[in-house]
N, C-alpha and C positions, 0 to 999 in steps of 0.2 A: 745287028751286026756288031758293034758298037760294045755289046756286053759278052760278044761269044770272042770278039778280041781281048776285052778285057777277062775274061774268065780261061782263057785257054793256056796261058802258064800257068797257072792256078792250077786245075786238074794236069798237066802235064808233070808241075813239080812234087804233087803230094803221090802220084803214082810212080814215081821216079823214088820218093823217099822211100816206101813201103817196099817196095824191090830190091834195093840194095839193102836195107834194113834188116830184112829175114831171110832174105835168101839163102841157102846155106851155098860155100863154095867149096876150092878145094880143098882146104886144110878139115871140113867139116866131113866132106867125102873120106878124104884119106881115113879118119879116124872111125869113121861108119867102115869103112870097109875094114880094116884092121881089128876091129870089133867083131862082125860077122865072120871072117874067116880066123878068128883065135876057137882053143877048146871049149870055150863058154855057149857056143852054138845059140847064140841069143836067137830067140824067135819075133824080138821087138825090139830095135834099136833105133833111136829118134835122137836125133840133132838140134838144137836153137840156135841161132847165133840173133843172141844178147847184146851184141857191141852197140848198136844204135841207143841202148838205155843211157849209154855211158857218157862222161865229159871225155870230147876229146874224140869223139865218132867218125872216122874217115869212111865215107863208102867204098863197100869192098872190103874190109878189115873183118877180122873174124879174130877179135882179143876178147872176148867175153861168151862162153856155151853151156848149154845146159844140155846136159846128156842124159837119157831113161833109157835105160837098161833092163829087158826083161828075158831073166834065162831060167831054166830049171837049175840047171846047177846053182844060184841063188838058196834055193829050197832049203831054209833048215842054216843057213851062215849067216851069219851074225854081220850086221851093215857096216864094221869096223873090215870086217875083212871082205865084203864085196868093194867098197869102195879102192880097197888096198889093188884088188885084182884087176881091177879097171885102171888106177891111176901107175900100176906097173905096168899094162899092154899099152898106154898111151904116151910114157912119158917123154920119149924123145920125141914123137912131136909136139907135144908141148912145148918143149926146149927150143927144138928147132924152127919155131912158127911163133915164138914169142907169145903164146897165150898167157894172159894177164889171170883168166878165171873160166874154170872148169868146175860147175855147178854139177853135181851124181844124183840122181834120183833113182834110185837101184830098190822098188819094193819089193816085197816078200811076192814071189809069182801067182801063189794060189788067192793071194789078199786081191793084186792085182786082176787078174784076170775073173774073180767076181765082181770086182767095183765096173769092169770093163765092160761087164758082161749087164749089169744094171746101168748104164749110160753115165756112171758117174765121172765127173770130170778131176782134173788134176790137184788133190787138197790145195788151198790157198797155204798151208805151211809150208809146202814145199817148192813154192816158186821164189824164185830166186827174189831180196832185198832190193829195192831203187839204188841205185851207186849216188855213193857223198861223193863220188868225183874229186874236184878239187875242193870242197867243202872242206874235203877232210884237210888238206892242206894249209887252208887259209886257218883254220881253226887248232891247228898247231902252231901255226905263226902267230896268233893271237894271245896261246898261252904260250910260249914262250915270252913275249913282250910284257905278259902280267907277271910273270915271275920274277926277269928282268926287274920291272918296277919295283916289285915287293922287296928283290934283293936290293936293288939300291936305295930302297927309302929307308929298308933296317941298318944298311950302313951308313947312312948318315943319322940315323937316329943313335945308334953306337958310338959314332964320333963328338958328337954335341953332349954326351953324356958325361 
């Protein structure tokens, strides 16, 4: 009894995490749906929401997605301009929903739907980076403060001269 008390937040809280974490919501729907009913007639459109990678993770927030895109019209265009076609059918919700990062995995269909068709899974090139979060942040602060230094030791190295 003793152990099923103590273990019982335990599993309540890591299934609680894993739920909010991928779940996709509405801003993920809206865009799934705004996808399937554009001219690109996608026969595969898949959502992530990514945000739980990230610093700064509220559950429920949908600021981080990675989107796979699979249509014929793809066939034969070049992944400058699929990406273009996609991030112009979504752009004001983007805007409007604050998304931070929108990840495109738009492969060529026929490439696709062989890897598909062999059970291969999703190259490891193509999933999205670990977020430096505020790493990146503090490590801007960092070198500023060394430039900082460097400028002021040259200027007093200037002055004593």
């Amino acid at each position: 009894m003793f152990t099923r008390i103590l273990l019982s937040p335990l599993k309540t809280s890591s299934i609680q995490i894993r739920l909010t974490s991928t779940k996709p919501g509405p801003v993920c729907q809206l865009i799934k749906e705004t996808i399937e009913k554009s001219d690109l007639k996608p026969y595969h459109v898949e959502l992530i929401n990514e945000s739980y990678k990230h610093n700064g993770y509220k559950p429920g927030k949908e600021t981080h997605l990675q989107l796979t895109v699979i249509t014929h019209a793809f066939e034969g265009m070049p992944m400058v301009e699929r990406h273009r076609r996609l991030n112009d059918l979504v752009k004001n919700i983007v805007k409007e929903h604050k998304i931070h990062a929108l990840s495109l995995y738009t492969p060529n269909p026929t490439l696709w739907y062989d890897s598909f068709r062999r059970g291969l899974k999703l190259d490891e090139k193509f999933r999205t980076p670990p977020c430096m979060g505020g790493r990146v942040k503090e490590l801007s602060e960092q070198t500023d403060q060394l430039v900082q230094q460097k400028t002021s030791t040259q200027t007093k190295s200037n002055g004593n001269v």
